[in-house]
PASEBA-1860 file (N, C-alpha, C; in nm, 3 decimals):
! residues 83
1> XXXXXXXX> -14.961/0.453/10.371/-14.870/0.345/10.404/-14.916/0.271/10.528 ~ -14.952/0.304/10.637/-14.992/0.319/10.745/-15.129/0.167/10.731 ~ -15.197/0.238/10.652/-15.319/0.194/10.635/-15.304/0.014/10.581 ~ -15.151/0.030/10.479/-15.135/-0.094/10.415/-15.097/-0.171/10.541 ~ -14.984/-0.103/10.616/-14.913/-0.208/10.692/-15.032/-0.263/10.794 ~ -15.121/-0.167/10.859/-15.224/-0.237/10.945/-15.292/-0.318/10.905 ~ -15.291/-0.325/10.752/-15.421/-0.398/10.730/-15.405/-0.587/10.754 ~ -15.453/-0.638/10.829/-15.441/-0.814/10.871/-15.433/-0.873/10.754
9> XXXXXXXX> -15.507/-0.876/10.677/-15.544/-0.930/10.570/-15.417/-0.921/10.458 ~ -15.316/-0.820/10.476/-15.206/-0.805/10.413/-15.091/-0.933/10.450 ~ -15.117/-0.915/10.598/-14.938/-1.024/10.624/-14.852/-0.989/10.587 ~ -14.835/-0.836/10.573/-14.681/-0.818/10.565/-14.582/-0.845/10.604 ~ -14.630/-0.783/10.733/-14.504/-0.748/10.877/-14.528/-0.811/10.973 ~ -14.481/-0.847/11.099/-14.496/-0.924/11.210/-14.505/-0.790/11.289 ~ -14.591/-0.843/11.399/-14.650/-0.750/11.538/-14.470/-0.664/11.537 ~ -14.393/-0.761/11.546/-14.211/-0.667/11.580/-14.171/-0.609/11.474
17> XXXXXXXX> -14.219/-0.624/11.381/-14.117/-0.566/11.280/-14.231/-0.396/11.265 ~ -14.369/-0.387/11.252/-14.456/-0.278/11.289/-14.390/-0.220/11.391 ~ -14.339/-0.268/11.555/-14.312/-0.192/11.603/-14.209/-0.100/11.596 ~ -14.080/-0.163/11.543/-13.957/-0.142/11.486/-14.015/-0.003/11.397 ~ -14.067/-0.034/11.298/-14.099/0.060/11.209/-14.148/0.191/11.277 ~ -14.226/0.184/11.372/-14.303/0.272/11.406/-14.208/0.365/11.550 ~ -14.127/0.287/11.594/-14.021/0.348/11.684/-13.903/0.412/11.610 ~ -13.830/0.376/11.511/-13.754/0.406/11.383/-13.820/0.518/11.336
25> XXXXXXXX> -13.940/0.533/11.293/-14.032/0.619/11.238/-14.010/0.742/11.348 ~ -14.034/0.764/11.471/-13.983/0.848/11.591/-13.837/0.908/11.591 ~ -13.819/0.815/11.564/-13.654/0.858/11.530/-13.626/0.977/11.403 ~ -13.654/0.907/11.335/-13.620/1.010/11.189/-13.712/1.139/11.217 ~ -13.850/1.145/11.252/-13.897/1.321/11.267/-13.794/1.367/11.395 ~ -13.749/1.330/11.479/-13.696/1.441/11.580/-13.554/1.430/11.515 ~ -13.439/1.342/11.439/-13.330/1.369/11.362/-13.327/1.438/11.212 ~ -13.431/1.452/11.200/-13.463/1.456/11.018/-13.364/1.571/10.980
33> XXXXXXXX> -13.323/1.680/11.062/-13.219/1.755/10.939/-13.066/1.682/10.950 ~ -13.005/1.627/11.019/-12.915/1.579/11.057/-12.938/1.400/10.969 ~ -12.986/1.372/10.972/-13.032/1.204/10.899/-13.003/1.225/10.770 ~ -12.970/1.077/10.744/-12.968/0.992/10.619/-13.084/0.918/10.597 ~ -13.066/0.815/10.621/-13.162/0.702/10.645/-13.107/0.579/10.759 ~ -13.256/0.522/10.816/-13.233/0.386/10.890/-13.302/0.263/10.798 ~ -13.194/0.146/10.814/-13.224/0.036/10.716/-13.262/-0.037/10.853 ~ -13.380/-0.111/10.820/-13.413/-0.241/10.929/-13.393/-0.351/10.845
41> XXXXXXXX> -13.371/-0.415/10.912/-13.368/-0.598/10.865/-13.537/-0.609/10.843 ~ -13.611/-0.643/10.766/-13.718/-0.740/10.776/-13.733/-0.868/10.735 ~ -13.701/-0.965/10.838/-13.644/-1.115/10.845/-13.754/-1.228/10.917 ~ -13.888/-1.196/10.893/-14.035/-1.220/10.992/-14.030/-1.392/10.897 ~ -14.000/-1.398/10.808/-13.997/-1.512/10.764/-13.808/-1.592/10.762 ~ -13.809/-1.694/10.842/-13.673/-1.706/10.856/-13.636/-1.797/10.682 ~ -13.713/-1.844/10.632/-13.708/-1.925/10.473/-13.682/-1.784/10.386 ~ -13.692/-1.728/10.387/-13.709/-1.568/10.269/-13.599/-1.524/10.276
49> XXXXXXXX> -13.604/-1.504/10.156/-13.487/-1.409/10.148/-13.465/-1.282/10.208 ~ -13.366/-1.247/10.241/-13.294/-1.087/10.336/-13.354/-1.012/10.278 ~ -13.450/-0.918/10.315/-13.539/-0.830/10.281/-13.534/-0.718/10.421 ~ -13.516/-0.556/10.349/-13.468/-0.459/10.434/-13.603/-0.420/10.419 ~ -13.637/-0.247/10.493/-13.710/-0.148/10.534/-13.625/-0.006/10.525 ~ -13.655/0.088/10.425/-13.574/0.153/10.476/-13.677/0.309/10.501 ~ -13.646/0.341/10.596/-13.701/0.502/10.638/-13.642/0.657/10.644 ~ -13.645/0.685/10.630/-13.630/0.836/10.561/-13.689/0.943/10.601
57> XXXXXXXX> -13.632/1.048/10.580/-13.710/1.196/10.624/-13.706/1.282/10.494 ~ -13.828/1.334/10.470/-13.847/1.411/10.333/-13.946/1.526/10.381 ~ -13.882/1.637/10.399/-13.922/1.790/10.453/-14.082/1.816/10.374 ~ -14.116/1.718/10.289/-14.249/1.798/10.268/-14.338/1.669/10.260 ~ -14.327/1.545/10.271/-14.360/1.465/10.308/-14.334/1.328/10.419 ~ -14.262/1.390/10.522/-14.283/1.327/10.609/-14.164/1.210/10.635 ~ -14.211/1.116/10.703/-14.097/0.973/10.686/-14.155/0.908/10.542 ~ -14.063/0.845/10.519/-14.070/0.769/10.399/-14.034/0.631/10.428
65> XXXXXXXX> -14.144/0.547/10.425/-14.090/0.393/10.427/-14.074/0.351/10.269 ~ -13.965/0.272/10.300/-13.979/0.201/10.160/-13.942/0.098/10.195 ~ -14.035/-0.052/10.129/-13.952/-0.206/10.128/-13.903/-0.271/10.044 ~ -13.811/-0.341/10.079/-13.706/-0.391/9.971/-13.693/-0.556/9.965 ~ -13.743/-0.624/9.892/-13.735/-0.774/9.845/-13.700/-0.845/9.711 ~ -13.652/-0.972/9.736/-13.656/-1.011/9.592/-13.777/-1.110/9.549 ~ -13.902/-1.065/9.626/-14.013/-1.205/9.631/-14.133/-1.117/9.531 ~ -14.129/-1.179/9.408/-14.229/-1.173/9.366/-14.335/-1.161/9.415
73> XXXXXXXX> -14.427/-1.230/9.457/-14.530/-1.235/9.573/-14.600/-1.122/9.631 ~ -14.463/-1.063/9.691/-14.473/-0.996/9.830/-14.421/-0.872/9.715 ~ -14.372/-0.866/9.641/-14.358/-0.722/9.578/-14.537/-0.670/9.510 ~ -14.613/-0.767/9.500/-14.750/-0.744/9.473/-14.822/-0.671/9.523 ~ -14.780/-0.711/9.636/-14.885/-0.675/9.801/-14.823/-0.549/9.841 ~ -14.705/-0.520/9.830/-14.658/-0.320/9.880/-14.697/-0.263/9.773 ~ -14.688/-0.100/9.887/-14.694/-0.024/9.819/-14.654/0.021/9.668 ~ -14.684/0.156/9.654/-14.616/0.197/9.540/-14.449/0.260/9.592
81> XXX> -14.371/0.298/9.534/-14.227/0.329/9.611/-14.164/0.182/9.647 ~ -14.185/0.080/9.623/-14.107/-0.036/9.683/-14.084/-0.096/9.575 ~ -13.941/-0.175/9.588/-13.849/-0.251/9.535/-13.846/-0.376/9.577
END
């Protein structure tokens, strides 16, 4: 996942919304038995439609990002696990 979001050539995420993720991401390993999930806004394009992030803790794999849009487009370019 990691690898997608860094990659430039993607344009996913904005420099803030990576950081968000990656501070959020901190969050969920030191809460993970106590957690649900954290939803972020990802709103880097103010024309686009409301498109979330959501992260997760899963005991044998780690945080779990998943992204959530209704843009054709941009559902191309994520991962596998995204909506």
């Amino acid at each position: 996942m990691w690898s997608v979001l860094n990659g430039h050539k993607n344009d996913l995420i904005s420099n803030a919304t990576c950081h968000k993720i990656v501070e959020t991401s901190k969050k969920v390993k030191t809460e993970k038995p106590t957690l649900g999930c954290y939803l972020i806004d990802w709103n880097d394009n103010p024309y686009a439609t409301t498109r979330k992030i959501l992260l997760e803790s899963n005991l044998s794999k780690g945080v779990i990002i998943r992204f959530f849009t209704a843009s054709g487009e941009i559902k191309k370019r994520l991962p596998d696990q995204s909506f």
